[in-house]
TIVORO-491470 format. One line per field, with one value per atom (N, C-alpha, C): residue number from 1; residue in one letter; atom name; x, y, z. Coordinates in steps of 0.1 Angstrom, whole numbers, m for minus. Layout:
N
num: [NUM_...]
residuo: [A_...]
atomo: [CA_...]
px: [X_...]
py: [Y_...]
pz: [Z_...]
END
This chain:
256
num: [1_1_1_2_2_2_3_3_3_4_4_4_5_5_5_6_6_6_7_7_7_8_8_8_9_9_9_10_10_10_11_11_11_12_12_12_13_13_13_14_14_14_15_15_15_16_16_16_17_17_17_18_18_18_19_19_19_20_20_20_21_21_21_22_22_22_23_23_23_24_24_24_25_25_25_26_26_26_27_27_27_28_28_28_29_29_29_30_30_30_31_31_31_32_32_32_33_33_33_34_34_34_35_35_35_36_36_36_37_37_37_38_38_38_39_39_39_40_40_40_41_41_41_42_42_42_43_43_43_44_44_44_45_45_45_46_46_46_47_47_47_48_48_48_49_49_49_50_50_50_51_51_51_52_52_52_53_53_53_54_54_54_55_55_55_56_56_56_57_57_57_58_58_58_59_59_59_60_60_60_61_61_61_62_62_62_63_63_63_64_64_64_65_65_65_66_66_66_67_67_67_68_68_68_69_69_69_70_70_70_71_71_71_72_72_72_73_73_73_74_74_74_75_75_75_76_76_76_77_77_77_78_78_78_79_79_79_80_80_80_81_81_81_82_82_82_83_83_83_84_84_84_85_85_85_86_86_86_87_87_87_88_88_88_89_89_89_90_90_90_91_91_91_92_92_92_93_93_93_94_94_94_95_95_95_96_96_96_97_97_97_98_98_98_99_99_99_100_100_100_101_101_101_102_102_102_103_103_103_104_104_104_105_105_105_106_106_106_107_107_107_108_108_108_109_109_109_110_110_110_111_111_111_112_112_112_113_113_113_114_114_114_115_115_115_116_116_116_117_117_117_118_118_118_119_119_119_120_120_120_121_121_121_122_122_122_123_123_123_124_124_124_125_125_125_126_126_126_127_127_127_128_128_128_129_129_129_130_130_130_131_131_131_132_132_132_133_133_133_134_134_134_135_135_135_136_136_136_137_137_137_138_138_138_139_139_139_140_140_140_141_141_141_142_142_142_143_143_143_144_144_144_145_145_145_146_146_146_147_147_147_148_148_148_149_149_149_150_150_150_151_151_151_152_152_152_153_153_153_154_154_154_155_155_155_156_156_156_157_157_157_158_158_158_159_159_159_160_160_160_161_161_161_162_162_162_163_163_163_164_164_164_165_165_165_166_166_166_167_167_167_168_168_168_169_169_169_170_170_170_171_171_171_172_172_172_173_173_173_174_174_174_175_175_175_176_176_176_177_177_177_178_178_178_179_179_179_180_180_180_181_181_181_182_182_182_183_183_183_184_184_184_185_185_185_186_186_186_187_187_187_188_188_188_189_189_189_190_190_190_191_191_191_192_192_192_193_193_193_194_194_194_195_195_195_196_196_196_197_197_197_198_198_198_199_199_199_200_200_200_201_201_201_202_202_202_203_203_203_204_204_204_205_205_205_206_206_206_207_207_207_208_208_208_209_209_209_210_210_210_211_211_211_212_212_212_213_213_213_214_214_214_215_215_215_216_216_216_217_217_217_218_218_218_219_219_219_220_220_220_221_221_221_222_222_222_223_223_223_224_224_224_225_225_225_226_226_226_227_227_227_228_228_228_229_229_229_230_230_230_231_231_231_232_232_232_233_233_233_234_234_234_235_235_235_236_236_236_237_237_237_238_238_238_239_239_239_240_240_240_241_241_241_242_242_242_243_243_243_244_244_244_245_245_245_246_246_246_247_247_247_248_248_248_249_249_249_250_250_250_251_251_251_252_252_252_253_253_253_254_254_254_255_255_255_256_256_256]
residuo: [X_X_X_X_X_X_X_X_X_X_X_X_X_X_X_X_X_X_X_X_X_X_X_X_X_X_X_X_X_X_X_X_X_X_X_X_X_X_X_X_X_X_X_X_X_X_X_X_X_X_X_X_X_X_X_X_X_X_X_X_X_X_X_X_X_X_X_X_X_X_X_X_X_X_X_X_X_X_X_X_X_X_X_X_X_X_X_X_X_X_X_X_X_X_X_X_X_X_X_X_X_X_X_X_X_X_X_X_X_X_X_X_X_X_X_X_X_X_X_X_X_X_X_X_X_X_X_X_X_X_X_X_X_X_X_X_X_X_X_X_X_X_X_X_X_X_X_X_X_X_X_X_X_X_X_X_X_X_X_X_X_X_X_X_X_X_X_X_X_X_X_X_X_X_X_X_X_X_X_X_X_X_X_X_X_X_X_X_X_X_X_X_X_X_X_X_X_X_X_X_X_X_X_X_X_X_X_X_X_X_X_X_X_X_X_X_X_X_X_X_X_X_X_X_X_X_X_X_X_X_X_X_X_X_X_X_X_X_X_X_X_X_X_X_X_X_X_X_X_X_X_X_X_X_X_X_X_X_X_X_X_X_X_X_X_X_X_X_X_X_X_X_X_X_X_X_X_X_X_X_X_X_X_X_X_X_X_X_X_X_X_X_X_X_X_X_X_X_X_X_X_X_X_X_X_X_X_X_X_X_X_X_X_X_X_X_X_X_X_X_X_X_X_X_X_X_X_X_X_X_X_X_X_X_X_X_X_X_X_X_X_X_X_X_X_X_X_X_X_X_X_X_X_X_X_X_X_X_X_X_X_X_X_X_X_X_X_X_X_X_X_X_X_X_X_X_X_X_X_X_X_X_X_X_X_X_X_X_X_X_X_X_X_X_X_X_X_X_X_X_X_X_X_X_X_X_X_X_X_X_X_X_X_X_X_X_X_X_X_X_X_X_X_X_X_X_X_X_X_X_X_X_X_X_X_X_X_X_X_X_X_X_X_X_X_X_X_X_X_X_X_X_X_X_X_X_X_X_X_X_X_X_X_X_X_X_X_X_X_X_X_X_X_X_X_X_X_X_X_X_X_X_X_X_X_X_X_X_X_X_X_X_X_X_X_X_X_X_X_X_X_X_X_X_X_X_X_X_X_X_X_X_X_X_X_X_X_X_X_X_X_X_X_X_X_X_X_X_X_X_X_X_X_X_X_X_X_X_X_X_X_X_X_X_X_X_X_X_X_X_X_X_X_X_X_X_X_X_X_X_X_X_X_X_X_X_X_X_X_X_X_X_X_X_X_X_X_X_X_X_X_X_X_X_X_X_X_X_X_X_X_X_X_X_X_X_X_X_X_X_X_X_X_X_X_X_X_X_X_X_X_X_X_X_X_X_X_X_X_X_X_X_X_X_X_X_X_X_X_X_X_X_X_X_X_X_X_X_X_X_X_X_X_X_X_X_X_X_X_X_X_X_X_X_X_X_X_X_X_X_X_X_X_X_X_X_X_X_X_X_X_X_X_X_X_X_X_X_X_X_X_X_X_X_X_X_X_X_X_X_X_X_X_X_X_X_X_X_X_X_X_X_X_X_X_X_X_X_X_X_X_X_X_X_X_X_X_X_X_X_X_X_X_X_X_X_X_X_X_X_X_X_X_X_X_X_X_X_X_X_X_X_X_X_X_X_X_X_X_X_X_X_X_X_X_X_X_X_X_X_X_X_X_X_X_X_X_X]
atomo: [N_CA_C_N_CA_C_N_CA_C_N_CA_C_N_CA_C_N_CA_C_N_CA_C_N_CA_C_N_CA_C_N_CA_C_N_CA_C_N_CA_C_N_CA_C_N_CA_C_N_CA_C_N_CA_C_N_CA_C_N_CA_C_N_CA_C_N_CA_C_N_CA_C_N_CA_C_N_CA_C_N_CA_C_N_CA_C_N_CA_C_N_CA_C_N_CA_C_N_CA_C_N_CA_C_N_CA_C_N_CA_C_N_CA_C_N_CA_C_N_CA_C_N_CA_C_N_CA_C_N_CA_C_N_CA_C_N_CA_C_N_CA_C_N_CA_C_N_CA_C_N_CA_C_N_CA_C_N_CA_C_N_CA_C_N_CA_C_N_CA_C_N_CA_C_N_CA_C_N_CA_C_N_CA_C_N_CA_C_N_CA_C_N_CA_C_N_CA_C_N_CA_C_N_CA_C_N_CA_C_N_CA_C_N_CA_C_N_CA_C_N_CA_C_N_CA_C_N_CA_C_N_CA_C_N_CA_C_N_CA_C_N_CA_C_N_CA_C_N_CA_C_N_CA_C_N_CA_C_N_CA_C_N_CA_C_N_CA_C_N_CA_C_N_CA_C_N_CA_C_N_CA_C_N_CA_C_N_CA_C_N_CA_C_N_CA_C_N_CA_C_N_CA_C_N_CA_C_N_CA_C_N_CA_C_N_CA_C_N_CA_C_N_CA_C_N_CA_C_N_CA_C_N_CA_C_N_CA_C_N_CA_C_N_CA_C_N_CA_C_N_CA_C_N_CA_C_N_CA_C_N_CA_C_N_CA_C_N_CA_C_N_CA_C_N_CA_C_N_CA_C_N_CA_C_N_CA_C_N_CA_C_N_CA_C_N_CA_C_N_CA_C_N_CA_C_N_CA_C_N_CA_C_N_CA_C_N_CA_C_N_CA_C_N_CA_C_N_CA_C_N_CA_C_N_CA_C_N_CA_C_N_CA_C_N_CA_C_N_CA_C_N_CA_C_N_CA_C_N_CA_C_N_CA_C_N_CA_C_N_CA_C_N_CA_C_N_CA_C_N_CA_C_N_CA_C_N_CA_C_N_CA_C_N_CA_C_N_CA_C_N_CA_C_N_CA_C_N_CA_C_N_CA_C_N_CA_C_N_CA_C_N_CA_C_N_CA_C_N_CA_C_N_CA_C_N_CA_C_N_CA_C_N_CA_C_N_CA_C_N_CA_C_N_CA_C_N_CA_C_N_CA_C_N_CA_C_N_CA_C_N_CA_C_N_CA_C_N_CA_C_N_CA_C_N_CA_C_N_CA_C_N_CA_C_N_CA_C_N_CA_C_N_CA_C_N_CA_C_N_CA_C_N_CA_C_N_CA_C_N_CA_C_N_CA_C_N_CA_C_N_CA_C_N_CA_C_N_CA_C_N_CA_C_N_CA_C_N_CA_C_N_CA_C_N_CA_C_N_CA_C_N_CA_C_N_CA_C_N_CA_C_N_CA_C_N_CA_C_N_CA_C_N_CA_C_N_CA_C_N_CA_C_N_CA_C_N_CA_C_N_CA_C_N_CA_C_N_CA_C_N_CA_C_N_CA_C_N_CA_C_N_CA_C_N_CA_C_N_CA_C_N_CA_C_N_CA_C_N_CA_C_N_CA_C_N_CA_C_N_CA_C_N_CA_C_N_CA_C_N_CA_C_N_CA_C_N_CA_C_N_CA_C_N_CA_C_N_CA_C_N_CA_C_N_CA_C_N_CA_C_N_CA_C_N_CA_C_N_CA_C_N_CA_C_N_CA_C_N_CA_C_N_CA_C_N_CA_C_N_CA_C_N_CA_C_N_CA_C_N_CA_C_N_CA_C_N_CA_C_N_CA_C_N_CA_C_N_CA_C_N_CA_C_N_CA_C_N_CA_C_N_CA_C_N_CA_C_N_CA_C_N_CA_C_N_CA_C_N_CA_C_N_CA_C_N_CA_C_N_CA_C_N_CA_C]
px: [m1538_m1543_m1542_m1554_m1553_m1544_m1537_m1526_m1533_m1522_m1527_m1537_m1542_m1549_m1539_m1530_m1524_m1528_m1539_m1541_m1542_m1542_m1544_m1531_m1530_m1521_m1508_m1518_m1518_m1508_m1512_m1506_m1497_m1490_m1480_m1469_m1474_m1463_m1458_m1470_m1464_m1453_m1458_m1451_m1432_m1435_m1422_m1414_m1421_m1413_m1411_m1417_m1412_m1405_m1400_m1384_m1377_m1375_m1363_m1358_m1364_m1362_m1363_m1362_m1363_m1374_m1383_m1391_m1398_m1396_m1406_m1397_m1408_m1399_m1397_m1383_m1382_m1387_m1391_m1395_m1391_m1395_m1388_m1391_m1398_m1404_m1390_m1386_m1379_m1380_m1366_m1367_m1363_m1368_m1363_m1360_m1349_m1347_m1357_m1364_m1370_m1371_m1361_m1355_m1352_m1343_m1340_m1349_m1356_m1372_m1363_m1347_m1336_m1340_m1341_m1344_m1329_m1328_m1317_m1315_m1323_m1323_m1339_m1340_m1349_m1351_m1367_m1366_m1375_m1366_m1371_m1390_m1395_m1403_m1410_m1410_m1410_m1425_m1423_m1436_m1436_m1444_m1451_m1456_m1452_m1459_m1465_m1478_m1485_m1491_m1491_m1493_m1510_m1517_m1532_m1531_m1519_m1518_m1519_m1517_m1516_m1503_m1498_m1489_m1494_m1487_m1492_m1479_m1483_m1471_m1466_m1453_m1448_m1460_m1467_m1474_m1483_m1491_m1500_m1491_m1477_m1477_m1460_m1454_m1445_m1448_m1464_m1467_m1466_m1468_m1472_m1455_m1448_m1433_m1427_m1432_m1426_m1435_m1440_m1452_m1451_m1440_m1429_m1414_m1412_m1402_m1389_m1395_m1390_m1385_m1387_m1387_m1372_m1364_m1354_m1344_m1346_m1341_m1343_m1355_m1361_m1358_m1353_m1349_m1335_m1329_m1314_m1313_m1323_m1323_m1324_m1333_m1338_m1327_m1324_m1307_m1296_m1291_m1282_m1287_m1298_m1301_m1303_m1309_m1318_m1294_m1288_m1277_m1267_m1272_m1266_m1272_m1285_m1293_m1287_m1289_m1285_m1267_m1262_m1245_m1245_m1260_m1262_m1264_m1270_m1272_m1263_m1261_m1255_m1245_m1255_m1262_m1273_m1273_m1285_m1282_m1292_m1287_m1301_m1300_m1310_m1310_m1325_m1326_m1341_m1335_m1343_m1340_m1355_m1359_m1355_m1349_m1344_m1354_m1354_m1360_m1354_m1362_m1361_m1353_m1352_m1344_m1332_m1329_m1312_m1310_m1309_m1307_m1299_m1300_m1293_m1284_m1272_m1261_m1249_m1256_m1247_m1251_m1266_m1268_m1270_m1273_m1276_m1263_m1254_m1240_m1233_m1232_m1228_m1235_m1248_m1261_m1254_m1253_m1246_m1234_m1224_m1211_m1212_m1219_m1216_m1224_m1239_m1242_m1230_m1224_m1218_m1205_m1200_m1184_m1194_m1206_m1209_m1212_m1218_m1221_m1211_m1202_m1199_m1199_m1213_m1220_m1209_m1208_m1203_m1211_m1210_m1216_m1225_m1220_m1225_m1237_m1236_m1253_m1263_m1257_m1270_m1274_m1285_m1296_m1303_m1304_m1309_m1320_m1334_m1344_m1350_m1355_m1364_m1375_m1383_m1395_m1388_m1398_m1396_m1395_m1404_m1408_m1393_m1388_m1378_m1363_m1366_m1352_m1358_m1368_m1374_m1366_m1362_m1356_m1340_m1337_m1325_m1308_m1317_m1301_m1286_m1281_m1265_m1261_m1265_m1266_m1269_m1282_m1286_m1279_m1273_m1268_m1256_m1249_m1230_m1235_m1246_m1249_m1251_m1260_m1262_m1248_m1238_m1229_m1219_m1219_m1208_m1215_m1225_m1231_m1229_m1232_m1222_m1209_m1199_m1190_m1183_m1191_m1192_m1193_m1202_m1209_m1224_m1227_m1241_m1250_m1261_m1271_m1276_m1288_m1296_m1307_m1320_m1329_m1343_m1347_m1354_m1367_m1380_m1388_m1403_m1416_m1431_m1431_m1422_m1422_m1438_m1442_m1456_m1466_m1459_m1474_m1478_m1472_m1471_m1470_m1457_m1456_m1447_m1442_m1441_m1425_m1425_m1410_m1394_m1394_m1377_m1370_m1370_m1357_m1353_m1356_m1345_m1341_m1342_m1330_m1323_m1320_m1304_m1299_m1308_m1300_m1293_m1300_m1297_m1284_m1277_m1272_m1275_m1285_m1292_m1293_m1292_m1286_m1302_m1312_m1320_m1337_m1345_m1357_m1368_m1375_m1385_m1404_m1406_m1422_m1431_m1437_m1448_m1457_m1467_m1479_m1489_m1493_m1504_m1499_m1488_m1484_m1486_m1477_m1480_m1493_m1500_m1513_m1526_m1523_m1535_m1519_m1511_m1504_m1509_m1513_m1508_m1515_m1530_m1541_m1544_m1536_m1537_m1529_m1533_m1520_m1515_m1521_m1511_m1503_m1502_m1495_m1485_m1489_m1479_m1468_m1476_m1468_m1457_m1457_m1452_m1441_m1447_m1442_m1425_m1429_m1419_m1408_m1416_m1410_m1394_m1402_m1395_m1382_m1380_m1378_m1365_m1374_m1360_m1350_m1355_m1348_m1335_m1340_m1333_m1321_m1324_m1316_m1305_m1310_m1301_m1290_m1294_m1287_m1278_m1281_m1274_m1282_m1294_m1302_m1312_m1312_m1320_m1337_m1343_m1358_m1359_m1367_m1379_m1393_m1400_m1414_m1419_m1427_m1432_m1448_m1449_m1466_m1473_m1458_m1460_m1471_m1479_m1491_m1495_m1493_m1502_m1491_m1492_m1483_m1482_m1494_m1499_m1488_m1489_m1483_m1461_m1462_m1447_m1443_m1454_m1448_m1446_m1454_m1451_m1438_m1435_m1421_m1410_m1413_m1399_m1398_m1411_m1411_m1404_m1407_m1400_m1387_m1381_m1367_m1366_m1378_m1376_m1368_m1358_m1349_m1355_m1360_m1362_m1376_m1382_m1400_m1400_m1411_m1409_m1428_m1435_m1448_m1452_m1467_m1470_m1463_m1462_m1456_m1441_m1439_m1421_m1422_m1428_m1429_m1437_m1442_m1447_m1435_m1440_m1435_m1429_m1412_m1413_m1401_m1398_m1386_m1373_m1362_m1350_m1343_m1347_m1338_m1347_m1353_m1368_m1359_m1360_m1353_m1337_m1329_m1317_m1318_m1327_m1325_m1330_m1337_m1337_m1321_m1317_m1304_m1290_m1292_m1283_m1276_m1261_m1253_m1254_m1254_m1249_m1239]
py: [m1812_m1819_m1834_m1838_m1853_m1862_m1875_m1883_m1890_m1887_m1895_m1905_m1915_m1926_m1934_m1947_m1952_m1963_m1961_m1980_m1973_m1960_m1959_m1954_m1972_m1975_m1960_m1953_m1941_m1929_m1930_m1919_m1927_m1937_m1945_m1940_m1943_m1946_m1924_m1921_m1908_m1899_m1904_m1902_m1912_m1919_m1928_m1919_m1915_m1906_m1895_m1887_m1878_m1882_m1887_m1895_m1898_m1905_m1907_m1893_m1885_m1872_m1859_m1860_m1852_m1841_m1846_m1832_m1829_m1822_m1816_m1806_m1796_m1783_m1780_m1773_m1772_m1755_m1755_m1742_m1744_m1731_m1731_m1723_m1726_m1715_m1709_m1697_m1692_m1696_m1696_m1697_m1684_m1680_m1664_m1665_m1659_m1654_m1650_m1655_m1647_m1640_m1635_m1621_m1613_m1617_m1600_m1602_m1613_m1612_m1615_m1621_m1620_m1632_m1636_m1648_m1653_m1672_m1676_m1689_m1690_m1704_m1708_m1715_m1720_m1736_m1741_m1759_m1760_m1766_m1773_m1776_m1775_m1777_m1784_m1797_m1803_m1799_m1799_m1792_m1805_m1811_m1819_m1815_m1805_m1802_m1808_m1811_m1817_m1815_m1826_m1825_m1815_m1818_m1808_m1796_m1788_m1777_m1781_m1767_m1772_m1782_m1783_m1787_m1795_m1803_m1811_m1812_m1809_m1809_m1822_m1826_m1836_m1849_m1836_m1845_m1854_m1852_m1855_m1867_m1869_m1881_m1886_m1879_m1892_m1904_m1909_m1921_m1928_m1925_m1933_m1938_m1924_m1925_m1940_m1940_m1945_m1960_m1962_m1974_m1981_m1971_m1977_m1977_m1976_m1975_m1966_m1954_m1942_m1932_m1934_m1921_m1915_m1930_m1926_m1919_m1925_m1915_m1901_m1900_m1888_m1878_m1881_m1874_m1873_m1880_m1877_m1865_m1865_m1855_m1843_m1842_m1827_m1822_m1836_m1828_m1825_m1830_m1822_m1811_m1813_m1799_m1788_m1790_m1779_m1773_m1782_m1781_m1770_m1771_m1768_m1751_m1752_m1733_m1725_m1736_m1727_m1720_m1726_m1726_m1711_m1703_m1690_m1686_m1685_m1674_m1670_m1656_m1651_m1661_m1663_m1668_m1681_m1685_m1689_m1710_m1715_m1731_m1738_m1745_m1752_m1766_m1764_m1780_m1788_m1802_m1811_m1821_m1828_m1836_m1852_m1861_m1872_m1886_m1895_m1908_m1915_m1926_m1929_m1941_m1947_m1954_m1956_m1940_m1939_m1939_m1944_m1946_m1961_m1971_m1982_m1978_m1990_m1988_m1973_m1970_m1954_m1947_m1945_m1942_m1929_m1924_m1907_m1904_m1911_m1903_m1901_m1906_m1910_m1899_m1898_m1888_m1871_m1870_m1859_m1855_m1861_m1858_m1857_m1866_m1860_m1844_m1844_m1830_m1820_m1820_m1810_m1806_m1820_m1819_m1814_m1820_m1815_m1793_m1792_m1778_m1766_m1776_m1765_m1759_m1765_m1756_m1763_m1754_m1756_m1761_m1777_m1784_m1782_m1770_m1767_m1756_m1753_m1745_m1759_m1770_m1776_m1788_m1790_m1797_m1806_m1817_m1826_m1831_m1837_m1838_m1849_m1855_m1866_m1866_m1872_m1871_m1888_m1882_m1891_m1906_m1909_m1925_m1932_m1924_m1923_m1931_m1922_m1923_m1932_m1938_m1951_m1961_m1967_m1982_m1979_m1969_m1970_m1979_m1981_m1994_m1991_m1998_m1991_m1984_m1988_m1980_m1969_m1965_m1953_m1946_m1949_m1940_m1939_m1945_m1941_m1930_m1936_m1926_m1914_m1908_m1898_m1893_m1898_m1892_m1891_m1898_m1891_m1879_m1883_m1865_m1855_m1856_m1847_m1846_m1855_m1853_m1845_m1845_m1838_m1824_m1819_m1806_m1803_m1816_m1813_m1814_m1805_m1808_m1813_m1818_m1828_m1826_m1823_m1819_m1828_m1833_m1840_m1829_m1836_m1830_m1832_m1824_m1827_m1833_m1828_m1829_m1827_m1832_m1836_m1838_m1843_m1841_m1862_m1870_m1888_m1884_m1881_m1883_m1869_m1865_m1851_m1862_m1875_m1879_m1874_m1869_m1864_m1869_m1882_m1894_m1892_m1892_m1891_m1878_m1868_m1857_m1859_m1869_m1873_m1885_m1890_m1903_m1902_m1891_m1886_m1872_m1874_m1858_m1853_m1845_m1835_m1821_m1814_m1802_m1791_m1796_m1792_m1799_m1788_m1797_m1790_m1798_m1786_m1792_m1781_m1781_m1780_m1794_m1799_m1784_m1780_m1770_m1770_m1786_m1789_m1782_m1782_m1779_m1762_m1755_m1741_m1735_m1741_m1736_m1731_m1733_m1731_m1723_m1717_m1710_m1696_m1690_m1693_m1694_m1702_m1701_m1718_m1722_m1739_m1741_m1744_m1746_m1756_m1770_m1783_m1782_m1774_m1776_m1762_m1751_m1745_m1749_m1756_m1765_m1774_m1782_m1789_m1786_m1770_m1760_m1762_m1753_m1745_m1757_m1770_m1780_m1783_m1787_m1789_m1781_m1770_m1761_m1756_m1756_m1760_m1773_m1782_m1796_m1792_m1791_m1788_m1779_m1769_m1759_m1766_m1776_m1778_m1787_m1792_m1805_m1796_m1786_m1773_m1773_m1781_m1779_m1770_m1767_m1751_m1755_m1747_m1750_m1740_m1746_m1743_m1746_m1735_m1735_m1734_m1746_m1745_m1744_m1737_m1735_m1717_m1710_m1696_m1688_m1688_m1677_m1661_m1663_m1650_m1644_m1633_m1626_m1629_m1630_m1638_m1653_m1663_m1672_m1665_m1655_m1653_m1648_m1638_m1633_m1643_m1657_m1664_m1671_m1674_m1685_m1674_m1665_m1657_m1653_m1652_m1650_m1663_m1677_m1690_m1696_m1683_m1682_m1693_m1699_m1704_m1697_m1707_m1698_m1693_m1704_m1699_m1702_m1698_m1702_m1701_m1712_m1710_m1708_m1706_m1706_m1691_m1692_m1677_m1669_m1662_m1647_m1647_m1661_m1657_m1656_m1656_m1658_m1668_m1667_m1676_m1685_m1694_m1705_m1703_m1697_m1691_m1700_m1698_m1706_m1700_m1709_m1705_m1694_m1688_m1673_m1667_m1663_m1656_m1655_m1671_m1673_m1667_m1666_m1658_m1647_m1639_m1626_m1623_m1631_m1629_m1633_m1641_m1639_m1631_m1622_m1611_m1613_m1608_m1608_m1596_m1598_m1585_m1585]
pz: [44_32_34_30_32_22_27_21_5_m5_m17_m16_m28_m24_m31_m21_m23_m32_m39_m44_m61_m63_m78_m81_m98_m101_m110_m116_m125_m113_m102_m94_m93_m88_m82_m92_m107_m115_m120_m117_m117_m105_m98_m82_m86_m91_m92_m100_m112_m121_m117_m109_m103_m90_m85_m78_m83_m98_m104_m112_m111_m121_m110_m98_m93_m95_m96_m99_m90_m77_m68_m64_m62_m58_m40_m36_m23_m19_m9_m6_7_18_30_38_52_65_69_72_80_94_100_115_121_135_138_150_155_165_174_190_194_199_202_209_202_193_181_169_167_160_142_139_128_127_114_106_111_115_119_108_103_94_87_83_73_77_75_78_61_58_39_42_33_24_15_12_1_m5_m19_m22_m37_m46_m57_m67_m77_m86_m93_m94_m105_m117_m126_m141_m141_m135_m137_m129_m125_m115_m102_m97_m76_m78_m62_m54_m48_m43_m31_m19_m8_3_6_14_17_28_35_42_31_22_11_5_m2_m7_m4_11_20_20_29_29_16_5_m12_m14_m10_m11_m2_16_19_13_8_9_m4_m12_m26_m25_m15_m11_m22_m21_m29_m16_m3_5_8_11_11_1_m12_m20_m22_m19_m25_m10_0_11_10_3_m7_m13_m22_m34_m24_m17_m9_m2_6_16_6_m7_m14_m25_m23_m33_m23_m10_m3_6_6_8_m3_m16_m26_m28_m22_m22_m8_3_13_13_4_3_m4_m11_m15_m5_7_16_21_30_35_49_57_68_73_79_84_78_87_93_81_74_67_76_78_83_76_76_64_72_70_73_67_76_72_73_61_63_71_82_88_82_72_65_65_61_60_71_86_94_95_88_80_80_82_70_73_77_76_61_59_46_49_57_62_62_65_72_57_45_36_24_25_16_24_39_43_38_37_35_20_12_m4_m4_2_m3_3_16_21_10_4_m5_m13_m17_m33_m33_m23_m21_m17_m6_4_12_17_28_39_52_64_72_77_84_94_101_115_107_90_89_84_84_83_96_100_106_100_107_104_112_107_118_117_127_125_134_131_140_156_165_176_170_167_161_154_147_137_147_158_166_180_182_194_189_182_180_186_188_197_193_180_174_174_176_170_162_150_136_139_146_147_155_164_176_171_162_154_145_133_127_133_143_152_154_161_166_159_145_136_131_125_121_131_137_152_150_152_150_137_127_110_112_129_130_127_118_118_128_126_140_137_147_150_156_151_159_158_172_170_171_158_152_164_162_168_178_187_203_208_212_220_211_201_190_190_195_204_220_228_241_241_251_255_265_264_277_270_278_280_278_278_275_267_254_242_243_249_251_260_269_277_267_256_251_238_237_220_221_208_206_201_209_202_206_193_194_192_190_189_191_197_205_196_188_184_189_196_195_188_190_178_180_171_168_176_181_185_200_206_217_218_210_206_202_197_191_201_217_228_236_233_245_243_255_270_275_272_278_281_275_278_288_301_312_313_306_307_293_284_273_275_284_290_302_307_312_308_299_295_284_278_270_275_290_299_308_309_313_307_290_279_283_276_275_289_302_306_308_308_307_296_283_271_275_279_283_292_302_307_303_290_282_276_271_258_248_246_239_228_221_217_213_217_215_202_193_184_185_186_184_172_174_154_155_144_142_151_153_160_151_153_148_152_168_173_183_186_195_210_212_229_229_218_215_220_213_214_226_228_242_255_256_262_261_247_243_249_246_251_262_270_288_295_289_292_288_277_274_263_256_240_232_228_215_204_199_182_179_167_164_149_141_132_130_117_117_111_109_102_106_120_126_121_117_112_100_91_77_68_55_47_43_34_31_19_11_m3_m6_m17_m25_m22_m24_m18_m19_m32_m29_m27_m22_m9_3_6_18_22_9_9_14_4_12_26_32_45_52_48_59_56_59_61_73_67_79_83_98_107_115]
END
C-alpha cells in the first residue's frame, strides 16, 4: 500500500492522536521451524485503525510518523505491549521492529528493560530488528546499545537482507543473532540463480558466525524446499501463516 500523503494537515493531527493514545492495533506473522514445519515465534505487525474503516499497515504511515517525529515513541508502545501479549504464550520469541532513533542515548536499551520488568517476558523470547540503513552509521551509542541488549539476552536481528546491498559486513561487526532475508530475495527461488546464490551464500556465512537465518515473504513450496535443502532455519510469509491478533498467535505456540 502506498505511504500516507504527508502534507494533509487533517491526517497529521489524527495520526498524532493516535500516538499519544495508543491506538493502533498489533497483529503478528508466525515464524516456523523449517524442518519440523512448529511455529517458533511471531514478528509484530503494526496495523492503524481508521476513523472511516480499513487499516492501514506500518508501511502506509511510518514515514508520516517518522516525518513528525512520533516514530520513536510509538515503537515504544509496540515493544512493551507486543512484550506484555507474548508473556501469554506458551512458547515462542516475539520480534519487533525498532526505530532507528532509539538508538540515541541508550533509549532502546531503557524502552527494553521497562517492557521486559513491566511484562515478564524472558529476554532471550524477545528480538529486536532493524533494517540495514538503521545500523550503517556504526556509532558508539549504537554498538553499546547493541551489546548491552545482548548482554540483557535479547536478540538482535538484522531485518531485509538484500532488499539495498546483499554485503556481509555487518554480520562480522554486529551481534547479531539473527539474519533475515528480504522477500524480494525469496520471491524468484529456486529459479533465480543470482538470488539463489546469494540466498545460499548468506546463509552459510551466518552459519558460520552462529547466526540464524529467516526467510521472509515464504509463499510456495518450490520456495521451501530449497531454504531447507540450503539448511535455512526459519521462514516467515503466507506458507507459514496469515497475519492474526495475539491470541491467534498464542495458540500456535505450544509446548512440546
Amino acid at each position: 500500500m502506498a505511504g500516507l500523503p504527508t502534507g494533509d494537515r487533517r491526517l497529521r493531527q489524527e495520526l498524532r492522536h493516535a500516538a499519544h493514545t495508543g491506538a493502533f492495533m498489533l497483529a503478528y506473522q508466525p515464524r516456523r521451524d523449517l524442518l519440523s514445519d512448529m511455529a517458533v515465534g511471531a514478528a509484530l505487525q503494526l496495523r492503524w485503525p481508521r476513523k472511516r474503516g480499513g487499516t492501514t499497515p506500518a508501511s502506509g504511515f511510518m514515514p508520516l510518523l517518522e516525518a513528525n517525529g512520533l516514530a520513536t515513541d510509538v515503537a515504544g508502545w509496540a515493544l512493551t505491549s507486543a512484550c506484555q501479549e507474548a508473556a501469554a504464550w506458551a512458547q515462542g520469541q516475539v520480534c519487533v521492529a525498532a526505530d532507528a532513533g532509539a538508538l540515541r542515548d541508550g533509549l532502546l536499551l531503557r524502552q527494553a528493560g521497562l517492557a521486559l520488568a513491566a511484562s515478564g517476558l524472558p529476554p532471550e523470547r524477545l528480538e529486536i530488528e532493524f533494517a540495514e540503513a538503521a545500523l550503517a552509521a556504526d556509532t558508539d551509542d549504537m554498538l553499546l546499545t547493541l551489546a548491552a541488549l545482548r548482554d540483557l539476552g535479547v536478540g538482535i536481528a538484522l531485518d531485509a537482507f538484500g532488499s539495498e546491498s546483499a554485503s556481509l559486513l555487518p554480520l562480522k561487526r554486529l551481534p547479531l543473532t539473527s539474519l533475515k532475508l528480504d522477500r524480494s530475495l525469496v520471491r524468484d527461488l529456486p529459479d533465480d540463480h543470482d538470488a539463489a546464490a546469494i540466498v545460499e551464500a548468506a546463509t552459510q556465512f551466518a552459519h558460520a558466525l552462529g547466526i540464524i537465518v529467516v526467510a521472509c515473504g515464504l509463499e510456495t513450496a518450490a520456495q521451501r524446499a530449497f531454504l531447507r535443502r540450503i539448511g535455512c532455519d526459519e521462514a516467515q510469509g503466507s506458507l507459514c501463516g496469515r497475519v492474526v491478533p495475539g491470541f491467534e498467535i498464542g495458540e500456535l505456540m505450544v509446548s512440546v
